[in-house]
Each structure stands twice: as structure tokens, then as C-alpha cells.
DRENKEVEX-270481 format. One line per 3 residues: number of its first residue (from 1); for each residue x, y, z of N, C-alpha, C, CB. Coordinates in Angstrom, 3 decimals, decimal comma, m for minus. Glycine has a CB too. Example, Ala and Ser with C-alpha at 12.3 -4.5 7.8 and 13.67 -1.06 7.14 Angstrom:
1> 13,190/m5,690/7,800/12,300/m4,500/7,800/13,200/m3,300/7,800/11,308/m4,473/9,046 | 12,850/m2,250/7,080/13,670/m1,060/7,140/12,900/0,030/7,870/14,084/m0,598/5,725 .
***
This chain:
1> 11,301/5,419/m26,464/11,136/5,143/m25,038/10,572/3,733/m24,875/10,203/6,202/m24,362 | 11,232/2,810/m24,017/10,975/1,694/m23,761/9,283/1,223/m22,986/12,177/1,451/m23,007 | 8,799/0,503/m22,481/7,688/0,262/m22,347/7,538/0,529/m20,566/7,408/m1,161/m23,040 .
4> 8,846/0,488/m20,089/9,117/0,408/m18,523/9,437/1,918/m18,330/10,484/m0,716/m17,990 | 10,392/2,228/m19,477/10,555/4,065/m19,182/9,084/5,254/m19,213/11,681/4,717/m20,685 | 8,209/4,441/m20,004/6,864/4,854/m20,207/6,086/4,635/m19,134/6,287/4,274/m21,262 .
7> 6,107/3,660/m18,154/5,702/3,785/m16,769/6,242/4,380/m15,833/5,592/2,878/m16,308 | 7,238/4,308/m16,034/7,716/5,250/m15,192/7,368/6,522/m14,973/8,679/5,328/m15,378 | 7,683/6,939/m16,206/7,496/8,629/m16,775/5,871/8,634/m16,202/7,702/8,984/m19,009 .
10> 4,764/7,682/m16,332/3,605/8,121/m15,656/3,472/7,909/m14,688/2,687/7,884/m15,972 | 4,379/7,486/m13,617/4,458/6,815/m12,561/4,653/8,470/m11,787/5,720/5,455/m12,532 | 5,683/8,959/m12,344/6,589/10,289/m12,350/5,324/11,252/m12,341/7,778/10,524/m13,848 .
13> 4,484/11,284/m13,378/3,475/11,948/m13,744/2,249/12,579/m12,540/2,965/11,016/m14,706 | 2,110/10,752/m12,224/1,233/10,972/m10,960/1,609/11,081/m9,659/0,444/10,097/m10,843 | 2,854/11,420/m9,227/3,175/11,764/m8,219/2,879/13,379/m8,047/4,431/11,292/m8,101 .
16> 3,730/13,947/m9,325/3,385/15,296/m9,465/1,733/15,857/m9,437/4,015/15,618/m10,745 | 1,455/15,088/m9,985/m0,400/15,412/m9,430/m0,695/15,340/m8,141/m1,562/14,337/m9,946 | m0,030/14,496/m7,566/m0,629/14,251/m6,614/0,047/15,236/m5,372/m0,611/12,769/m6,497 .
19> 1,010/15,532/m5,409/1,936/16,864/m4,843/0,776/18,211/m4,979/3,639/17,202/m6,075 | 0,159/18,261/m6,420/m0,393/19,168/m6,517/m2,096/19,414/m6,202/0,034/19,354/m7,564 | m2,120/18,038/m5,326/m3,626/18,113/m5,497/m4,336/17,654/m6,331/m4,016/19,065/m5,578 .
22> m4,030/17,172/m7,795/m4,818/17,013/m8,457/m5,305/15,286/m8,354/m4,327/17,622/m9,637 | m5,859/14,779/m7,636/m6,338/13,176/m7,338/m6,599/11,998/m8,958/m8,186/13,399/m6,378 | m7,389/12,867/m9,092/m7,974/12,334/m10,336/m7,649/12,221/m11,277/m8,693/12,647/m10,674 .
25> m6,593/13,176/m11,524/m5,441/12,956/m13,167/m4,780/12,300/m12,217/m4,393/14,458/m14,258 | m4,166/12,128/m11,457/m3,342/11,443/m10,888/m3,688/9,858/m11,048/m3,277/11,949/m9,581 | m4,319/9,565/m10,525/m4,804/8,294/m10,276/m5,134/8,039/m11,754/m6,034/8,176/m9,163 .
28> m5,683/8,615/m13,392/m5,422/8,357/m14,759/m4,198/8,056/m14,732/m5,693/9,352/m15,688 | m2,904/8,776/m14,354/m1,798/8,645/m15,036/m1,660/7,051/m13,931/m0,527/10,199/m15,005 | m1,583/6,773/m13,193/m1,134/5,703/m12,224/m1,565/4,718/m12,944/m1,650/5,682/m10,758 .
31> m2,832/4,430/m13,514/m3,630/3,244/m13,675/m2,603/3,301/m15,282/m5,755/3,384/m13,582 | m2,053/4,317/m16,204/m1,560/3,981/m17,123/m0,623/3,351/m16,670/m1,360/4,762/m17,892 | 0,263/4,007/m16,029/1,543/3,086/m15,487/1,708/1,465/m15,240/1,801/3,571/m14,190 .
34> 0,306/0,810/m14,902/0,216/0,010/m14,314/m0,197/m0,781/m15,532/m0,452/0,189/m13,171 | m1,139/m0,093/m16,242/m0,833/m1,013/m17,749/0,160/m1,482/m18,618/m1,250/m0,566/m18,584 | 1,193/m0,570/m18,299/2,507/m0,637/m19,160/2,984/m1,795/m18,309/3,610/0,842/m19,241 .
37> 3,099/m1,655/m16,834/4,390/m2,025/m16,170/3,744/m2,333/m15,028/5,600/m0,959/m16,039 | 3,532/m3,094/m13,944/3,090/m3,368/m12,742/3,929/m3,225/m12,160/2,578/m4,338/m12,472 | 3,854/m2,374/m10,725/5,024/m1,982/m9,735/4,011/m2,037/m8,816/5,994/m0,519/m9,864 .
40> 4,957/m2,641/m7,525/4,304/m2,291/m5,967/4,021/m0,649/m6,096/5,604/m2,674/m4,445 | 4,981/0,200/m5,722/4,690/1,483/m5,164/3,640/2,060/m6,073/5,959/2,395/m5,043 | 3,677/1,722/m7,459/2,260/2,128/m8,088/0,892/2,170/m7,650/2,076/1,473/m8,970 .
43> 1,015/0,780/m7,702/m0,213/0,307/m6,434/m0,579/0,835/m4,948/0,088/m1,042/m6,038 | 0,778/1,019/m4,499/0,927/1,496/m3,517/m0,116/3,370/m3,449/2,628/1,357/m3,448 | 0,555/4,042/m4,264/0,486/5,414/m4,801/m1,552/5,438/m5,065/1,753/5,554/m6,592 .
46> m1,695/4,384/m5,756/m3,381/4,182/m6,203/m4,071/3,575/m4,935/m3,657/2,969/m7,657 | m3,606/3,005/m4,312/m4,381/2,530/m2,895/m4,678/4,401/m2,094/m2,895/1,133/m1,596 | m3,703/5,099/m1,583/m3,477/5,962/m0,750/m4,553/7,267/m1,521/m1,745/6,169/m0,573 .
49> m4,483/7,084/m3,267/m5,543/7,828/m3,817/m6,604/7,771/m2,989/m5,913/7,429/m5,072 | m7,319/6,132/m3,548/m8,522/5,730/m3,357/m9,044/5,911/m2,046/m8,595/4,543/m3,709 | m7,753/5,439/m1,098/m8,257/5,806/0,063/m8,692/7,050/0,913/m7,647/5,386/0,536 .
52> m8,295/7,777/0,025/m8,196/9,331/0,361/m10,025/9,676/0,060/m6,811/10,369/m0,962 | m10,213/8,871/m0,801/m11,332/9,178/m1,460/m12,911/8,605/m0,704/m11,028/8,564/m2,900 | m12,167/7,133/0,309/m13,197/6,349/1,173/m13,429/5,350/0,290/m14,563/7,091/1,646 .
55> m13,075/5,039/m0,276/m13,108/4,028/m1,547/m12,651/2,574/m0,934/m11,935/4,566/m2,898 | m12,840/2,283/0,166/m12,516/1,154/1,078/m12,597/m0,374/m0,299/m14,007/1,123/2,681 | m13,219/m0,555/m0,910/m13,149/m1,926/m1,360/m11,803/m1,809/m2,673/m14,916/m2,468/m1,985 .
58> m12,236/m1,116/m3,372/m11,040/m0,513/m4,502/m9,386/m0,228/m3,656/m11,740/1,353/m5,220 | m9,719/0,586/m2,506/m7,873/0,670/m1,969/m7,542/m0,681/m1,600/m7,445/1,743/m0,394 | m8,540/m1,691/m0,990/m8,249/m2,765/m0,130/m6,849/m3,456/m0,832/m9,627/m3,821/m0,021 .
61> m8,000/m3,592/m2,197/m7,390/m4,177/m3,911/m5,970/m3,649/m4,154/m8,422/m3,462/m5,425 | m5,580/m2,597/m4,375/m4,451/m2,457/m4,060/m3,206/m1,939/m3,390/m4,443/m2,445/m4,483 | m4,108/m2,314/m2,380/m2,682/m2,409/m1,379/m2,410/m3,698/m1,196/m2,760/m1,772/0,148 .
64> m3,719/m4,501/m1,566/m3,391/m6,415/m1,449/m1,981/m6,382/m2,901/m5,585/m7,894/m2,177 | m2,599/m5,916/m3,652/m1,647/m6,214/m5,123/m0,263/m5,507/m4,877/m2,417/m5,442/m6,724 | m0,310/m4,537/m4,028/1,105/m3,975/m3,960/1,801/m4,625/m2,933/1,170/m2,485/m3,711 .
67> 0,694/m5,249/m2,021/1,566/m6,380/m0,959/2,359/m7,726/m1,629/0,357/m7,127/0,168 | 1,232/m8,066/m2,314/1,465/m9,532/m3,152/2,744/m9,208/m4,715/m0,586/m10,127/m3,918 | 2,790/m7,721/m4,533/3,892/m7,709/m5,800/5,535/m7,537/m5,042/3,497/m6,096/m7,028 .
70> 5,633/m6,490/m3,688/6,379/m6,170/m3,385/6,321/m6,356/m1,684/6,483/m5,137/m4,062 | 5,789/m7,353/m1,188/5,744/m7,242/0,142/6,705/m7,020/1,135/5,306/m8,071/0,429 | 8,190/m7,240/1,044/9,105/m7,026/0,940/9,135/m5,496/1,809/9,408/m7,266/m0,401 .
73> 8,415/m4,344/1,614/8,802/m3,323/1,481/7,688/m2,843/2,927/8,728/m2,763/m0,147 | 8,448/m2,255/3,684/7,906/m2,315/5,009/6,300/m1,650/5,131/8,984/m1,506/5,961 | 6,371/m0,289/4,517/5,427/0,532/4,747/4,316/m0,425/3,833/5,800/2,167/4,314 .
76> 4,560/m0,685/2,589/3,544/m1,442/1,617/2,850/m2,483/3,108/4,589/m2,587/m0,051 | 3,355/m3,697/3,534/3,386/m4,064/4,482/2,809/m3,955/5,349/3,961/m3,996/4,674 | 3,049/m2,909/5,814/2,459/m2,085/7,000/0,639/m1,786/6,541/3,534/m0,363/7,150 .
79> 1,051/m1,553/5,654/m0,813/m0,814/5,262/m1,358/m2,100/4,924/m1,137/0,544/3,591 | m0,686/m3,030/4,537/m1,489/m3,821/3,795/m2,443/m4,794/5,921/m0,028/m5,153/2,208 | m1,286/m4,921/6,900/m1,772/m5,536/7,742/m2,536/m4,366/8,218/m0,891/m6,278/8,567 .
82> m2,511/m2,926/8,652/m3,657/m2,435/8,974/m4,804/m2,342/8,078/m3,414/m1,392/9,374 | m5,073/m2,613/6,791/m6,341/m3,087/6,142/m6,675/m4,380/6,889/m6,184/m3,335/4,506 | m5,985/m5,451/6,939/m6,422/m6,479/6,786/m7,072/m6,392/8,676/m5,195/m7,651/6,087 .
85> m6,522/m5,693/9,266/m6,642/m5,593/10,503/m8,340/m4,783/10,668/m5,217/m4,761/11,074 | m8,115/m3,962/9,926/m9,448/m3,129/9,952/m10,516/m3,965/9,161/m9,256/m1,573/9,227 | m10,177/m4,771/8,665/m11,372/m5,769/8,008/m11,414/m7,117/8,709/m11,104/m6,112/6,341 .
88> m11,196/m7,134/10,155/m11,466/m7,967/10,524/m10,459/m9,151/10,675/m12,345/m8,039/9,975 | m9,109/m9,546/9,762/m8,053/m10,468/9,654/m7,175/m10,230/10,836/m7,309/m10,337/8,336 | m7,458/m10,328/11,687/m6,185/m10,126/12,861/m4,948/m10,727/12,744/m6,529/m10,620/14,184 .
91> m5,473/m11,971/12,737/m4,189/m13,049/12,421/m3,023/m13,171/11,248/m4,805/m14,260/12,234 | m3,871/m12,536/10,338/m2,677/m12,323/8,800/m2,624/m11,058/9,219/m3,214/m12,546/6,826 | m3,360/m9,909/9,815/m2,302/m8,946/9,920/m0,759/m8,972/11,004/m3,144/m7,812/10,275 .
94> m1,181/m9,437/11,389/m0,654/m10,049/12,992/0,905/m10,708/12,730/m1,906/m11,576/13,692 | 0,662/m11,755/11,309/1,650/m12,564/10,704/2,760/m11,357/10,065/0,884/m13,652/9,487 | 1,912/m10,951/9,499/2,858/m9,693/8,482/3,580/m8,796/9,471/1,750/m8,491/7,403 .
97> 3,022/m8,341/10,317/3,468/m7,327/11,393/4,970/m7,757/12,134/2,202/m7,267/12,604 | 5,145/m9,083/12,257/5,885/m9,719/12,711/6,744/m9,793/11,993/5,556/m10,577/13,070 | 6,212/m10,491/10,363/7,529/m10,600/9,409/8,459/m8,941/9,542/6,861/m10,940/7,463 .
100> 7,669/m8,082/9,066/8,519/m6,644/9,185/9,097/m6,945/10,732/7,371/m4,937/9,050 | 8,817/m7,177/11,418/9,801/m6,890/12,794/10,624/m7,603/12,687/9,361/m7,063/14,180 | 10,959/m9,151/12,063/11,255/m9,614/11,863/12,662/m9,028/10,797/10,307/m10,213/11,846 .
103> 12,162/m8,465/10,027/13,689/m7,890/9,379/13,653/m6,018/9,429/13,852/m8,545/7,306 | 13,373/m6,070/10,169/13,099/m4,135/10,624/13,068/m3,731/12,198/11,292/m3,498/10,061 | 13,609/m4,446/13,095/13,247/m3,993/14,339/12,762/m2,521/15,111/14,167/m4,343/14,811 .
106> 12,735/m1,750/14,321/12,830/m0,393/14,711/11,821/m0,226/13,923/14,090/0,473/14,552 | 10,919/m0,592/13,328/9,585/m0,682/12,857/8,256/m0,498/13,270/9,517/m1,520/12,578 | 8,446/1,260/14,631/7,663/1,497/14,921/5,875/1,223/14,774/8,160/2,148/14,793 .
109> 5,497/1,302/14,095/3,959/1,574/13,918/3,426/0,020/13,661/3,576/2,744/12,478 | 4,397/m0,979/13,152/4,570/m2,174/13,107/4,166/m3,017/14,416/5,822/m2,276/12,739 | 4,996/m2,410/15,354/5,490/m2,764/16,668/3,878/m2,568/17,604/6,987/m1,567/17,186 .
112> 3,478/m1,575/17,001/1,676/m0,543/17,947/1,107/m1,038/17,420/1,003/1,177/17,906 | 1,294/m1,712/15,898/0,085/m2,859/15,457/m0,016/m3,737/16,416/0,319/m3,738/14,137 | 0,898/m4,512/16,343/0,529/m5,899/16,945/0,547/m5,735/18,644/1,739/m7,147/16,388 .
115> 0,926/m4,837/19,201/0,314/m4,370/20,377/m0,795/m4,357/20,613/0,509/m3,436/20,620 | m1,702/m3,772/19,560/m3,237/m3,369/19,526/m4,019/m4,360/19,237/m3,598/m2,363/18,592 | m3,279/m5,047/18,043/m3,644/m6,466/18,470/m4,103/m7,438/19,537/m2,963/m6,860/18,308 .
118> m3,084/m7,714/20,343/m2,898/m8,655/21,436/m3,637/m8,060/22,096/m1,652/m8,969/22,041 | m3,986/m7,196/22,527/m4,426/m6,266/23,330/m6,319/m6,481/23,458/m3,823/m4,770/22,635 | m6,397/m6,661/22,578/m7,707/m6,382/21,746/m8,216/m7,998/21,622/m7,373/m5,502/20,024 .
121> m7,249/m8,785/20,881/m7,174/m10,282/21,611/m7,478/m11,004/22,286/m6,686/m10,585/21,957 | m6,890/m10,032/23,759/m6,442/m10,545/24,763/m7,772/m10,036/25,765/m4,872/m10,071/25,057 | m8,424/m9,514/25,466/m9,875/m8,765/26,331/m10,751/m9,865/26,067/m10,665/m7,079/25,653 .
***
């Protein structure tokens, strides 16, 4: 098994944990994955752990790394400008929110960001 099929397979691993509840093997098998092989949705998958957990400085981390690997990818995107939004960055969330509308028009929750934004702004 190759070094990428081996992340995967734990990539695979910790989803199934995480289907099942189990957080904490989950988030072991993820962080292996991420040794083998760095992937957005990995990151992605370990942010939504952590966050589950209140772990605010650790998820911040990667959902920044799953932004900065795969930003590209709407929802990654999406979380990464409501962090940055909830920590105070209006303006880079604000930027990002746009890029997704920008190639996603129908990019609901995207769209109520930067609403809430301006909004909030704009008072």
C-alpha cells in the first residue's frame, strides 16, 4: 500500500468513527492521515472534531490549513470565513464570502454571511 492509499484508508477510518461517535479514535486516525498525506477535507474532518469539543484555538488551526490547502472548496471556505468572522476578521471573512459567490451563486449561507456582515458594519 502506497503512502497516499495509507491516508486515505485512515482518512476512511476516521470518518467511520466519527459516524459512530467515537471522537477521539477518530481524530487519532485523522491526525495519522495527515502525517502520511495532507488533505483539505482531513483538516477539514479535524477542525469539525475539535470544534465539537470547544477547542476554539486548535479548530481555528485547521480550518485555516484546510482553507490554505484547498480553499477552492466552498463549505471549507465557508467555515473558514465564519471563524474568521467570529474572531473578529470581518473583512477577510467578507473577502472569502464573496470569492465563493463569486464562483457559486447559489451559495446560500455564504450569501447570510456577508449579509450579517454589512449589517453589523453598517450599525
Amino acid at each position: 500500500m502506497t503512502t497516499a492509499e495509507q491516508a486515505l484508508a485512515y482518512y476512511y477510518q476516521g470518518k467511520q468513527l466519527i459516524a459512530e461517535g467515537n471522537i477521539d479514535n477518530a481524530v487519532s486516525m485523522l491526525k495519522k492521515s495527515i502525517e502520511l498525506d495532507e488533505h483539505p477535507k482531513v483538516y477539514e474532518l479535524l477542525y469539525d472534531c475539535t470544534k465539537s469539543y470547544g477547542d476554539d484555538k486548535i479548530s481555528f488551526e485547521y480550518i485555516r490549513k484546510a482553507y490554505q490547502s484547498g480553499g477552492k472548496q466552498d463549505l471549507i471556505a465557508y467555515k473558514y470565513a465564519l471563524e474568521l468572522y467570529e474572531h473578529g476578521n470581518k473583512n477577510e471573512s467578507l473577502k472569502i464570502c464573496r470569492e465563493i459567490i463569486s464562483r457559486n451563486r447559489s451559495y446560500k449561507k455564504a450569501e447570510l454571511l456577508i449579509k450579517q456582515i454589512t449589517e453589523v458594519t453598517d450599525e
